[in-house]
VOGU-3710 file (C-alpha; in Angstrom, 3 decimals, decimal comma):
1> xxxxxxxxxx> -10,040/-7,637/11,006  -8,698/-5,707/8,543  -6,102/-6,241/5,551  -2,900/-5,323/7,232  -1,661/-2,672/3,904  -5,060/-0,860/4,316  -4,632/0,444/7,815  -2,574/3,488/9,132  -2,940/2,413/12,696  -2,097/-1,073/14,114
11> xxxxxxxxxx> -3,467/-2,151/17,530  -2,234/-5,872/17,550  -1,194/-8,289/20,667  1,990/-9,432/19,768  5,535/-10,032/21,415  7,948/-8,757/23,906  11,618/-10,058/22,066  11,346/-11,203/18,631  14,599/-12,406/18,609  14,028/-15,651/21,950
21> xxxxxxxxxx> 10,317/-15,883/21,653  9,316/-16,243/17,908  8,986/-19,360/16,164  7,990/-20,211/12,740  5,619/-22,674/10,774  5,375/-23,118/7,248  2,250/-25,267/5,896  1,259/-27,034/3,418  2,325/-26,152/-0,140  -0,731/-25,138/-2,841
31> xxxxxxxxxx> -0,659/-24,416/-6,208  -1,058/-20,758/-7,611  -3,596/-20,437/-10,437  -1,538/-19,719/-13,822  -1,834/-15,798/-14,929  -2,128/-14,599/-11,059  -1,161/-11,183/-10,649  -1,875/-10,581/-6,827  -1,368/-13,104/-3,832  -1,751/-11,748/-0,089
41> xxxxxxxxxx> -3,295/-12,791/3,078  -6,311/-10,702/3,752  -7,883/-11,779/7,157  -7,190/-14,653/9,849  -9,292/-14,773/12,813  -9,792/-18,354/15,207  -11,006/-20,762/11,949  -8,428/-20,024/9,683  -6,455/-17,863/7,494  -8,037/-15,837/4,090
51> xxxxxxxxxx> -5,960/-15,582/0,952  -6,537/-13,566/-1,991  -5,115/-14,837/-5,361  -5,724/-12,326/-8,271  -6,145/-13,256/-11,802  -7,478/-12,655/-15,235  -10,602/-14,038/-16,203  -12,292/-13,703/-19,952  -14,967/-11,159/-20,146  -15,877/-12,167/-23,510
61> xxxxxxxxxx> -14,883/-13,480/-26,862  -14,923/-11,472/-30,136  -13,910/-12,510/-33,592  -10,519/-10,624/-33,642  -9,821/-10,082/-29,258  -10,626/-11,613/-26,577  -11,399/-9,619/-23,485  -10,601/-9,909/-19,629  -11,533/-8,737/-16,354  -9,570/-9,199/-12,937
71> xxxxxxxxxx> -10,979/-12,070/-10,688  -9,766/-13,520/-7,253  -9,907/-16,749/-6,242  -10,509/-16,592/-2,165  -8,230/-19,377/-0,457  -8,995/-20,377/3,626  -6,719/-22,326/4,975  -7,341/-24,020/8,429  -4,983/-23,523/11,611  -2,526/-25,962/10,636
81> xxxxxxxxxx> -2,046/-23,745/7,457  -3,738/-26,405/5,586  -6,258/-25,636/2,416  -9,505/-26,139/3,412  -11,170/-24,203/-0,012  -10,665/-22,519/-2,796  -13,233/-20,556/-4,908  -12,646/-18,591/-7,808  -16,132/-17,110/-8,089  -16,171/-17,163/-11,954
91> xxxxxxxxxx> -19,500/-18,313/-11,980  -21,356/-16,033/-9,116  -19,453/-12,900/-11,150  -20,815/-13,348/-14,508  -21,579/-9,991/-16,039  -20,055/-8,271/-12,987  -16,610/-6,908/-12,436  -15,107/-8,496/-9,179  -13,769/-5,328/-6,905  -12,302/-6,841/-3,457
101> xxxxxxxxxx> -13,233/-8,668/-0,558  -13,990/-7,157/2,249  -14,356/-8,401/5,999  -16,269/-6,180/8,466  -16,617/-7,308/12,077  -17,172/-11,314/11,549  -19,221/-11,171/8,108  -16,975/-11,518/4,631  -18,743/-10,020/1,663  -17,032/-10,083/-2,033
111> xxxxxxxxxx> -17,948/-6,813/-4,136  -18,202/-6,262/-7,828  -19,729/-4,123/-10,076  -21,617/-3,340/-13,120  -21,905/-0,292/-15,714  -25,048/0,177/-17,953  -23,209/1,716/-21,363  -27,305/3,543/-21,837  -28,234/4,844/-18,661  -23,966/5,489/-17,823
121> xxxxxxxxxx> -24,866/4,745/-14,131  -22,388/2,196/-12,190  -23,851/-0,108/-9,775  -22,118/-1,247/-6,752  -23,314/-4,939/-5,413  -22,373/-6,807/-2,358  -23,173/-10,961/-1,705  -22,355/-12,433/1,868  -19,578/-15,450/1,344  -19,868/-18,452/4,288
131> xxxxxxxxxx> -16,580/-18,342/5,673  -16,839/-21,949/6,430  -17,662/-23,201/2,697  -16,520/-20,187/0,535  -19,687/-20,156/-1,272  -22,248/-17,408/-1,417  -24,826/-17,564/1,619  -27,166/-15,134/-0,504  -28,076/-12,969/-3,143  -26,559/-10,093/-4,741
141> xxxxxxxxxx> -28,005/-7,172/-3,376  -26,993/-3,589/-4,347  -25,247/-1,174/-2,423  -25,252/1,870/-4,019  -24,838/3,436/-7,720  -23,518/6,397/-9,230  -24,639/7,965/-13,185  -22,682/9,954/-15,138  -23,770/13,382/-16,441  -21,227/12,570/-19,266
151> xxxxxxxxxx> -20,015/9,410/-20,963  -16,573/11,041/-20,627  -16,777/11,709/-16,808  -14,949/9,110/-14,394  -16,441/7,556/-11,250  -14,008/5,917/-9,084  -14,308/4,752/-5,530  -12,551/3,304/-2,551  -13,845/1,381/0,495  -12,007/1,727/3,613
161> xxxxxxxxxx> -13,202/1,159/7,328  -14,596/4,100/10,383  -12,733/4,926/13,532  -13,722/1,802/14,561  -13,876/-0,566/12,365  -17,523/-1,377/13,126  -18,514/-0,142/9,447  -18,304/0,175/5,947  -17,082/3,899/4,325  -17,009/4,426/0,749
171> xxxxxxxxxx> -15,652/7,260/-1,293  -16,264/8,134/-4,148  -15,163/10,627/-7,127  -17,220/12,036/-9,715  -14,978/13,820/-12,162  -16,279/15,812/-14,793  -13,749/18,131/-17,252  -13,386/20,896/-14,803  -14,373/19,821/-11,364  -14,320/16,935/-8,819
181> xxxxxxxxxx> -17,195/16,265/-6,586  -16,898/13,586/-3,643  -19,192/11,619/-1,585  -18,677/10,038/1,367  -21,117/7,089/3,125  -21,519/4,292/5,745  -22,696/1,287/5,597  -23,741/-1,081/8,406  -23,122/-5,026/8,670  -25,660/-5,918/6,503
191> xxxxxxxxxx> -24,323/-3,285/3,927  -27,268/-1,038/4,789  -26,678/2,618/4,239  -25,952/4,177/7,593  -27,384/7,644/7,515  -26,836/10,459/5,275  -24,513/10,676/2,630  -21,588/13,462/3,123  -21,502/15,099/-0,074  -18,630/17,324/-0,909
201> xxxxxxxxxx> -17,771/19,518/-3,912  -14,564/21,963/-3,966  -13,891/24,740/-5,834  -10,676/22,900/-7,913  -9,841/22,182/-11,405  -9,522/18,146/-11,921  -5,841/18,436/-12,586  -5,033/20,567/-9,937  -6,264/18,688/-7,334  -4,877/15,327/-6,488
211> xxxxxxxxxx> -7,091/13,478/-3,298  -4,292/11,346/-1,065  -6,369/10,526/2,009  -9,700/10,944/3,813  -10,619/10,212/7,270  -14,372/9,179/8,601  -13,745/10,310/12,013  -16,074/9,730/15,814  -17,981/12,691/15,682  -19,417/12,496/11,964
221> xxxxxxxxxx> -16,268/14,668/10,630  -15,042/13,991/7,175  -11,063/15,227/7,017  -9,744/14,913/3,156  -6,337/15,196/2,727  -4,967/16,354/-1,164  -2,300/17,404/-3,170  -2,698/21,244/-4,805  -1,187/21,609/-8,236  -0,402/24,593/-10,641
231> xxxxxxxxxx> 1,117/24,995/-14,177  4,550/26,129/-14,251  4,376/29,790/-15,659  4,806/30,825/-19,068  4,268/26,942/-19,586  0,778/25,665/-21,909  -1,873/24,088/-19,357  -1,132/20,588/-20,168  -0,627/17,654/-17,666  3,310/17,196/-17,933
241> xxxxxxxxxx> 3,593/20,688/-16,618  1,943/20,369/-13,551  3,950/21,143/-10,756  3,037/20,334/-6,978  2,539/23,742/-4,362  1,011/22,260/-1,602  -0,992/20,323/0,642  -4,606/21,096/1,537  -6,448/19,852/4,391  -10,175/20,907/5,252
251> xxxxxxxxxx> -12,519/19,074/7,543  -16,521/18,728/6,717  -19,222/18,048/8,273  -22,188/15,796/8,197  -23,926/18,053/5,747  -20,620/18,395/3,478  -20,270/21,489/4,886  -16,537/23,139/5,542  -15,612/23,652/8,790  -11,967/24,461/9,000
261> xxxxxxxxxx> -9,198/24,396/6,195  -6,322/23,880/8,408  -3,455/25,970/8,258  0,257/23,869/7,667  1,687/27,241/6,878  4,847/27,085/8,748  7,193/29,956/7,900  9,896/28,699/5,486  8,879/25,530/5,685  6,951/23,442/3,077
271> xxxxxxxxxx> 5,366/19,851/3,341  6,606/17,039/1,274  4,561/14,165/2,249  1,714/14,473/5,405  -0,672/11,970/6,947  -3,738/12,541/9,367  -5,140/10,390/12,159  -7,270/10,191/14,934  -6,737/9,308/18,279  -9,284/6,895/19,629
281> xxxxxxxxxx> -12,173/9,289/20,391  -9,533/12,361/20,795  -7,640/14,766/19,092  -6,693/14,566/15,407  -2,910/14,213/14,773  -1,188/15,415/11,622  1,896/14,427/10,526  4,548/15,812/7,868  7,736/15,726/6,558  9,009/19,412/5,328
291> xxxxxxxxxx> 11,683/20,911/3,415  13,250/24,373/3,716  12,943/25,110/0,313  9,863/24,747/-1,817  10,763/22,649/-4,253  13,519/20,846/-2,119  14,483/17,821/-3,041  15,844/16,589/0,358  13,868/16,344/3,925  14,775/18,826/6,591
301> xxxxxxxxxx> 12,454/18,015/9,202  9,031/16,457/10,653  5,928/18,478/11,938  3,626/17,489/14,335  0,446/19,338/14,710  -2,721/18,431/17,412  -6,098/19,061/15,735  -9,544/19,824/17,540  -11,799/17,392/15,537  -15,053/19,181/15,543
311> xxxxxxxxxx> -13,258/23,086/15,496  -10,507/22,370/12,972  -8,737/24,365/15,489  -4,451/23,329/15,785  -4,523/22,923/19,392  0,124/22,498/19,276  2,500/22,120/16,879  5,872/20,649/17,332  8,970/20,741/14,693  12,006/18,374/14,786
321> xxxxxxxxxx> 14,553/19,561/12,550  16,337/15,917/10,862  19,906/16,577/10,256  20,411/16,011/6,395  23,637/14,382/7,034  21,219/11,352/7,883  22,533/9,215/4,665  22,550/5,431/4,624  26,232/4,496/2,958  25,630/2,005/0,487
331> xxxxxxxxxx> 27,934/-0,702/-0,015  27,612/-1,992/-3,293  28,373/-5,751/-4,065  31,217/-5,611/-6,773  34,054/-8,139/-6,600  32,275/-9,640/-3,809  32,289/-13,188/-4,039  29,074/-13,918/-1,971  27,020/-11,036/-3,468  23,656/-11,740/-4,466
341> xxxxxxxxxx> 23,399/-14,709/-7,343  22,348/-12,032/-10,760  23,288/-12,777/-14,158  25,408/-10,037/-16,617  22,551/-9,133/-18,018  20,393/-8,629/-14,879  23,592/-6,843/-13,091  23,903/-4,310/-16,249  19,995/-3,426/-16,272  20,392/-2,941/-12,348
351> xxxxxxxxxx> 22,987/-0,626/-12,862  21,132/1,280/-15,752  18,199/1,932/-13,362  20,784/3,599/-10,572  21,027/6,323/-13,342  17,472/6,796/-13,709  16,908/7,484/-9,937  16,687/11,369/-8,982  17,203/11,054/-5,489  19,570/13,128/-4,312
361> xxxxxxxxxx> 22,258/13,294/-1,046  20,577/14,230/2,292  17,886/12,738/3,892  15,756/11,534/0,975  12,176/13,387/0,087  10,609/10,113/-0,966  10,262/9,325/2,973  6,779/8,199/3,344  4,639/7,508/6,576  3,619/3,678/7,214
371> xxxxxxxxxx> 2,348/3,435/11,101  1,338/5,014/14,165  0,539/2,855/17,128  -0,575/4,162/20,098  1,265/4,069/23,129  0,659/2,671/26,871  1,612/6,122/28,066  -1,020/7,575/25,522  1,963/8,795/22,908  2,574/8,126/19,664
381> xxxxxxxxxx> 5,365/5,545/17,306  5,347/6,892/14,042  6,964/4,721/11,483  7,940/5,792/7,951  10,124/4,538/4,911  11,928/5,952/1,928  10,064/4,922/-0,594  9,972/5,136/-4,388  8,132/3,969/-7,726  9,191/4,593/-11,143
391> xxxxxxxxxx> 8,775/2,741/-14,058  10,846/2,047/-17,166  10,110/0,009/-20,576  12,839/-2,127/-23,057  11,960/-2,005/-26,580  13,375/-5,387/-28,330  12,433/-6,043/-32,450  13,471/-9,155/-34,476  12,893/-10,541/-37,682  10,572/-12,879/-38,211
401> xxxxxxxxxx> 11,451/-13,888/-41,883  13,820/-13,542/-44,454  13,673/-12,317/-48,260  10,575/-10,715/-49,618  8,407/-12,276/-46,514  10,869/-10,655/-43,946  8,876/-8,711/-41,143  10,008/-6,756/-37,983  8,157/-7,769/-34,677  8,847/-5,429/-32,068
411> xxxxxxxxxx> 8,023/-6,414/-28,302  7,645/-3,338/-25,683  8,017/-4,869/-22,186  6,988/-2,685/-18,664  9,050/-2,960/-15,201  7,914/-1,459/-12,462  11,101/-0,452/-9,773  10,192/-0,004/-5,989  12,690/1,663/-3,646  12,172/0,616/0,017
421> xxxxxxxxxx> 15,106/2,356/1,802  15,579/3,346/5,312  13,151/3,461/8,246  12,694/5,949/10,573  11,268/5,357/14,315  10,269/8,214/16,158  7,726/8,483/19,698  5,511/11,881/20,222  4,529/12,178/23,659  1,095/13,034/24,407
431> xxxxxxxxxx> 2,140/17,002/24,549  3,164/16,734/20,944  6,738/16,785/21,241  9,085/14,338/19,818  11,078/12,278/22,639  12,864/9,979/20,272  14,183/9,242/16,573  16,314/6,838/14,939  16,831/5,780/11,530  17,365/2,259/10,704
441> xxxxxxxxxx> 19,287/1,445/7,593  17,634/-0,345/4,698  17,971/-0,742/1,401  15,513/-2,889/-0,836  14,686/-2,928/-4,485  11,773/-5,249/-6,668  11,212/-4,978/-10,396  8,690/-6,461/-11,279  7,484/-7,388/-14,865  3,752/-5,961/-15,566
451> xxxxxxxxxx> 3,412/-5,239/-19,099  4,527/-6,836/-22,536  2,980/-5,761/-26,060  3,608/-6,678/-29,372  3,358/-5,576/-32,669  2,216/-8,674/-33,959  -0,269/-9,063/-30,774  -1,475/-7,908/-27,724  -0,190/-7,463/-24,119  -1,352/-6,565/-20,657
461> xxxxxxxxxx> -0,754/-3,785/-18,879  -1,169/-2,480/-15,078  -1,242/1,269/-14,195  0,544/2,222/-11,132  -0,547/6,003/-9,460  -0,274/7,437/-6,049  -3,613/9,236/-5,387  -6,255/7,586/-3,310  -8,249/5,687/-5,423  -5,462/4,271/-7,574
471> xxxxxxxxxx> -5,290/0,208/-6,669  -1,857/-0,665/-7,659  -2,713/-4,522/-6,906  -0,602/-4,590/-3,836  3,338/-4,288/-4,926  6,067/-4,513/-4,020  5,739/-8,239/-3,088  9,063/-8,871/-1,269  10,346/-5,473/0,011  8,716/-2,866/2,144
481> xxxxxxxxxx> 7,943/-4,120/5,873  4,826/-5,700/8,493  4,532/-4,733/11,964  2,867/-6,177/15,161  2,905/-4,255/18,398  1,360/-4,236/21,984  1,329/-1,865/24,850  5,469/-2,560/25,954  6,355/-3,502/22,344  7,046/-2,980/18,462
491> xxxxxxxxxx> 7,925/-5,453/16,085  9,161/-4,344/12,573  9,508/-7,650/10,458  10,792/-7,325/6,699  13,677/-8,894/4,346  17,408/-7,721/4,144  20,659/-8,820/2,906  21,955/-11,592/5,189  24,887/-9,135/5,324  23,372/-6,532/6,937
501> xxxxxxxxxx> 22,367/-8,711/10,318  24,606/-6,152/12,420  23,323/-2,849/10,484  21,233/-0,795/13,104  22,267/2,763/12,676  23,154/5,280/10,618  26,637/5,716/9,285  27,031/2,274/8,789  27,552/0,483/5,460  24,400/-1,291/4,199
511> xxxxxxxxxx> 24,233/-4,052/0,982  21,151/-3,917/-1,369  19,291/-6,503/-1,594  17,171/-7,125/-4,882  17,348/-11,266/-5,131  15,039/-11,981/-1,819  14,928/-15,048/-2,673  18,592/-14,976/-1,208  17,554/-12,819/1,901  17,446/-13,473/5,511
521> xxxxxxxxxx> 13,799/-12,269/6,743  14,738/-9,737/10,332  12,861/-8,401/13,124  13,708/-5,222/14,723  11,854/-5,588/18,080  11,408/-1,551/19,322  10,360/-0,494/22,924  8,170/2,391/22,549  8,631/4,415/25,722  12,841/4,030/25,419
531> xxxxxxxxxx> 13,017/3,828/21,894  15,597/1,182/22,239  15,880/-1,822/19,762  17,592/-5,175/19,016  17,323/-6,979/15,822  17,690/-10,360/14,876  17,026/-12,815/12,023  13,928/-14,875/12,307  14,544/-17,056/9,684  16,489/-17,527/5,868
541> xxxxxxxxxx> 14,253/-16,783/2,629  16,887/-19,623/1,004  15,220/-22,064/3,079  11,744/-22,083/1,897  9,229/-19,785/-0,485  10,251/-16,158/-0,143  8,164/-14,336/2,646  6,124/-11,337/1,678  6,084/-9,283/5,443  4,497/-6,144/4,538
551> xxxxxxxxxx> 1,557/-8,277/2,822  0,625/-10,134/5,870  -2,306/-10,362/8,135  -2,162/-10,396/12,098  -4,321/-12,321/14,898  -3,392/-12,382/18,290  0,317/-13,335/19,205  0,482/-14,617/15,146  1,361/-13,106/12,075  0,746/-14,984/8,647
561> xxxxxxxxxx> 2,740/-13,925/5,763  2,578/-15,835/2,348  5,853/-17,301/0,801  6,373/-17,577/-2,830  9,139/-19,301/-5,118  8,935/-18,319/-9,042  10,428/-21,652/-10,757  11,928/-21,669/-14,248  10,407/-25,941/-14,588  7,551/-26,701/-12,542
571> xxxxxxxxxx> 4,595/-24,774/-10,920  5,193/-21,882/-9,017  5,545/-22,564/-4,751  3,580/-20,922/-2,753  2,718/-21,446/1,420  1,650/-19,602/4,386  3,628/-19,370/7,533  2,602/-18,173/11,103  5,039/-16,137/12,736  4,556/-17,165/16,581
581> xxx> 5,208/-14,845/19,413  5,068/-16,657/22,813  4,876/-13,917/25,228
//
């Protein structure tokens, strides 16, 4: 099974009415190891439930620093949600640099890596991990490696799943000054290489040309999905004037040969944010939002385009036009008396970062797709969210002595802000067309804490990035949304202002929520041939650790979702509860 924030398409058994069959169990509580920066459930499957707990572990000890690499401790619990291990792997990863874990079919295998500085080739190793004891069943054995033609060239890679799950793929970058070249392979169960390796290499300058997704599709297909960039005219060719233009699609071959670029070009249209997926063993399906103007900063509409997988060839294309007067009215909580529990302080900063925000009226641009399930009648949910990520720093100095001894220590501190606004709902039947849309009112907003420097020592610091190799740990925690669905239903499951229990449509008011900690978790249960939905509240945040939906894992009728309470005194709380769905 895969992790649940990996995949574009969920096929899950789950519930008919959210609101009179689901039940909830919390288990036991467990201690989170001090300096985490990552928790989330990974897998579950009929022994248990996975959880990964990043966290910094020393690399190695110098006379004036200390250095650190990111570890994971792997946590099973058993089906009563109680621990049954917990390994941190500190030991088996010495001299390697942990990567992920990664489940395919019923093996679990942890991955790390290592670079030799004199031969500037990285090495990618895989070990097998007994899911009963957590320990390693066997040797490190290595997967694959990659050399650099330049000590200044950058390798990254990404490991995602096929069109059916049943193996490995990894991509990978090679980036030189000037060009990108990409390779794409399979590996089998027992992370053997599974034929040849699709090796692609496009005619773009590094800068200009920003990967955002690739799909390993049935017939042997590789479809890459990227962002085409230009400098602004009359402007020097530096990074902070790259503007976007827009997207490019092409589909490969086995040989990493082009077969089709596919043409988007809609006339007076231009795509904002797009997605591609395949149909079990059938047509390709692309998905975008547009805009009518090119560098509009407010969606218009949504394209839907049928792809012949091995031609390239746009079998239909369909165009909903979105009304822009699709706003969400924001209530805000001043002079309310049962308003979310924030200090001055916090309420001022909150307030500063509305200013910083560019989004503008109309339906926003930052609208960005999160599922398509496949329908009983062979159609197609799509769900998407507005979503955006900024960042911001505070700058704070203070004396740290007085007289001839007096010193300035200044302290640079990074947030990181995530927007998770409204969510649209929309079927495509299998002609392409669009039967249904609604937009569901939502507004949600985590900062979160990632950096801190000083003059007088050093900090830590995590970069955040949109392209697809970027690993941005897996924030937001608390906002965003999970989703189970079945043949004759949708679940949407996520946290809201307790306020907002009546909010289904647009035009009415909604309340932020940014203390979840205060929120009532919701399900919005969705039938996907009607498009009509209920929602109700499943259960309060106030009541026990705060739940993290869109970080969960499914299995069967069950969802598990990890709760977590920050305290001031004590240890942090942290537990697992199983969302139950009886029919």
């Amino acid at each position: 099974m895969k992790k649940l924030f990996f995949l574009p398409v969920m096929i899950l058994i789950s519930l008919f009415s959210v609101a009179q069959t689901a039940s909830v169990s919390w288990g036991e509580e467990f201690k989170l190891r001090k300096g985490s920066t990552d928790l989330s459930v990974i897998h579950a499957d009929n022994t248990g439930v996975y959880v990964k707990e990043s966290h910094l572990a020393l690399k190695g000890y110098f006379v004036i620093a200390v250095t650190t690499r990111e570890s994971a401790s792997l946590i099973k619990l058993d089906n009563s949600l109680g621990e049954v291990y917990r390994n941190d792997f500190n030991k088996e990863l010495k001299g390697k640099e942990y990567e992920e874990f990664f489940f395919l079919k019923d093996k679990l295998f942890i991955l790390a890596t290592d670079y030799n500085r004199k031969d500037k080739t990285l090495t990618l190793f895989a070990a097998q991990v007994d899911k009963s004891s957590g320990e390693l069943s066997g040797e490190w054995q290595e997967v694959t490696n990659w050399q650099k033609d330049d000590k200044s060239d950058d390798i990254d890679f990404k490991t995602t799943y096929n069109y059916d799950s049943s193996k490995l793929v990894l991509v990978s970058s090679l980036k030189s000054k000037e060009k990108n070249t990409y390779e794409v392979r399979q590996f089998d169960i027992n992370m053997k290489a599974a034929g040849k390796p699709v090796v692609i290499t496009n005619e773009f300058e590094r800068r200009k040309f920003q990967l955002e997704d690739v799909q390993y599709i049935s017939n042997g297909n590789v479809v890459m999905v990227a962002r085409v960039y230009d400098y602004e005219e009359g402007k020097k060719q530096k990074a902070k004037f790259l503007q976007f233009q827009n997207y490019n699609i092409r589909i490969y071959n086995g040989q990493g040969s082009l077969v089709k670029e596919v043409n988007t070009d809609i006339s007076a249209k231009w795509l904002m944010s797009t997605k591609v997926i395949q149909v079990p063993n059938k047509d390709l399906v692309l998905a975008a939002f547009y805009s009518d103007a090119k560098k509009g900063k407010e969606i218009n509409g949504m394209l839907l385009q049928r792809i012949d997988p091995v031609t390239g060839n746009v079998i239909s294309t369909s165009l909903k036009d979105i009304n822009t007067t699709m706003i969400t009215t924001l209530e805000d909580d001043n002079g309310d008396d049962d308003a979310d529990d924030e200090s001055k302080k916090e309420r001022k900063e909150r307030e500063k970062l509305d200013k910083i925000q560019n989004d503008q009226d109309g339906f926003s641009k930052y609208m960005r797709f999160r599922n398509f399930i496949y329908t009983a009648d062979s159609g197609l949910v799509i769900l998407a969210e507005k979503y955006h990520h900024y960042q911001y720093t505070t700058v704070n100095s203070r004396s740290t002595g007085v007289g001839f001894g007096n010193s300035m220590t200044t302290t640079t501190t990074t947030y990181q802000v995530y927007e998770c606004g409204d969510m649209m709902m929309a079927k495509v039947n299998i002609r392409g067309e669009i039967n249904w849309l609604h937009i569901v009112p939502k507004e949600q907003r985590e900062v979160i804490q990632t950096g801190s420097s000083s003059s007088s020592g050093t900090g830590i610091s995590f970069g955040m990035g949109t392209n697809f190799f970027d690993n941005a740990f897996n924030m937001p925690f608390y906002a965003g949304f999970g989703t189970l669905a079945s043949k004759n239903s949708i679940s949407i499951i996520f946290n809201d202002h307790r306020k907002n229990d009546k909010v289904l449509q647009l035009g009415q008011k909604v309340k932020r929520i940014s203390y979840f900690r205060k929120s009532e978790c919701f399900g919005i249960s969705l039938d996907p041939i009607t498009g009509k939905y209920t929602r109700n509240s499943l259960f309060s945040n106030n009541d026990q650790p705060t739940a993290m939906p869109r970080l969960g894992s499914n299995l069967g009728k069950d969802m598990y979702i990890v709760g977590k309470e920050d305290r001031l005194l004590g240890k942090t709380k942290i537990a697992v509860a199983r969302i139950s769905l009886k029919n």
